[in-house]
C-alpha positions as CSV (number, residue, x, y, z in Angstrom):
1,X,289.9,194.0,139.7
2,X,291.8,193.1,136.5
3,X,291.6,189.0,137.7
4,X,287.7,189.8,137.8
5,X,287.7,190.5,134.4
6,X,289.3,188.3,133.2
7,X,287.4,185.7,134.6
8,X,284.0,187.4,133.6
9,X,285.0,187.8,130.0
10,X,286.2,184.1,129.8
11,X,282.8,182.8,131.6
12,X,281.0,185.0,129.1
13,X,282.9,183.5,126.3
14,X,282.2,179.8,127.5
15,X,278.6,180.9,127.8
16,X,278.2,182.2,124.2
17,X,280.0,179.8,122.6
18,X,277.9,177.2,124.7
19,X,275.2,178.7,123.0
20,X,276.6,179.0,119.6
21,X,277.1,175.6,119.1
22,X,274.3,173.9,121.4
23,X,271.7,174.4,118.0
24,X,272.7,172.2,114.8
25,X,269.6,172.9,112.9
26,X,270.7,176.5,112.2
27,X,269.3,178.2,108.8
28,X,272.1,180.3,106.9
29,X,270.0,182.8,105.0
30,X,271.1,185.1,102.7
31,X,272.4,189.1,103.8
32,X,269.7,191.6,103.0
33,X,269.6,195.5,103.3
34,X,266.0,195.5,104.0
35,X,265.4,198.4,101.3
36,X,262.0,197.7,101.0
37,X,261.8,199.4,104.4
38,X,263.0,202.4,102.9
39,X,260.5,202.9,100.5
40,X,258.2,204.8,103.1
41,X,261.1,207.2,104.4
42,X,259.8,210.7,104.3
43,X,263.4,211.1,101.9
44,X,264.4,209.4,99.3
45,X,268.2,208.4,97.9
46,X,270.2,208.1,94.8
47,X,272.3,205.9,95.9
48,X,273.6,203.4,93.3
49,X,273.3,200.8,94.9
50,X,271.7,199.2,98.1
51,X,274.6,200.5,100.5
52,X,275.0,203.6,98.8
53,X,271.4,204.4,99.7
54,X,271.5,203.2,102.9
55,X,274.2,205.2,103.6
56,X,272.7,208.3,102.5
57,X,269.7,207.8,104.1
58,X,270.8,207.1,107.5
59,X,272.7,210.5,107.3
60,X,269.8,212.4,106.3
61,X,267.7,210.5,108.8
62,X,270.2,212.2,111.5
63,X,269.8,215.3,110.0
64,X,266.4,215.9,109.6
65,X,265.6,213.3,112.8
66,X,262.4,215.7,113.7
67,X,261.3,214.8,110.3
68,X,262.0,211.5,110.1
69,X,260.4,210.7,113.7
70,X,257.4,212.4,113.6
71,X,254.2,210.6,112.6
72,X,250.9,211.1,111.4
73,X,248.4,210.1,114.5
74,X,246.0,207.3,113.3
């Protein structure tokens, strides 16, 4: 079973790395937070900064998920 495994994980490798590198016109873009997103959040943080509040807000999202889930039928 271990041989199987083995073998699987290295054809998955060869397949993602196959597809990796098979694109050269890739577009590096910058890392965002996507805070803007969080701007509608039934909650709001006071985090410092972006991570901080993301942080917080994912916690208190868990929390209070019936609050954060529920929605307002059109």
């Amino acid at each position: 079973m271990e041989l199987v495994k083995q073998w699987y994980a290295k054809r998955i490798d060869s397949w993602e790395y196959h597809l990796a590198t098979r694109s050269t016109d890739r577009v590096v873009r910058p890392f965002d937070w996507g805070i803007e997103w969080m701007a509608r959040w039934p909650f709001s943080s006071a985090g410092a900064d972006a991570e901080d509040k993301l942080c917080e807000l994912s916690k208190i999202a868990i929390a209070r998920s019936p609050e954060f889930f529920a929605y307002e039928p059109p």
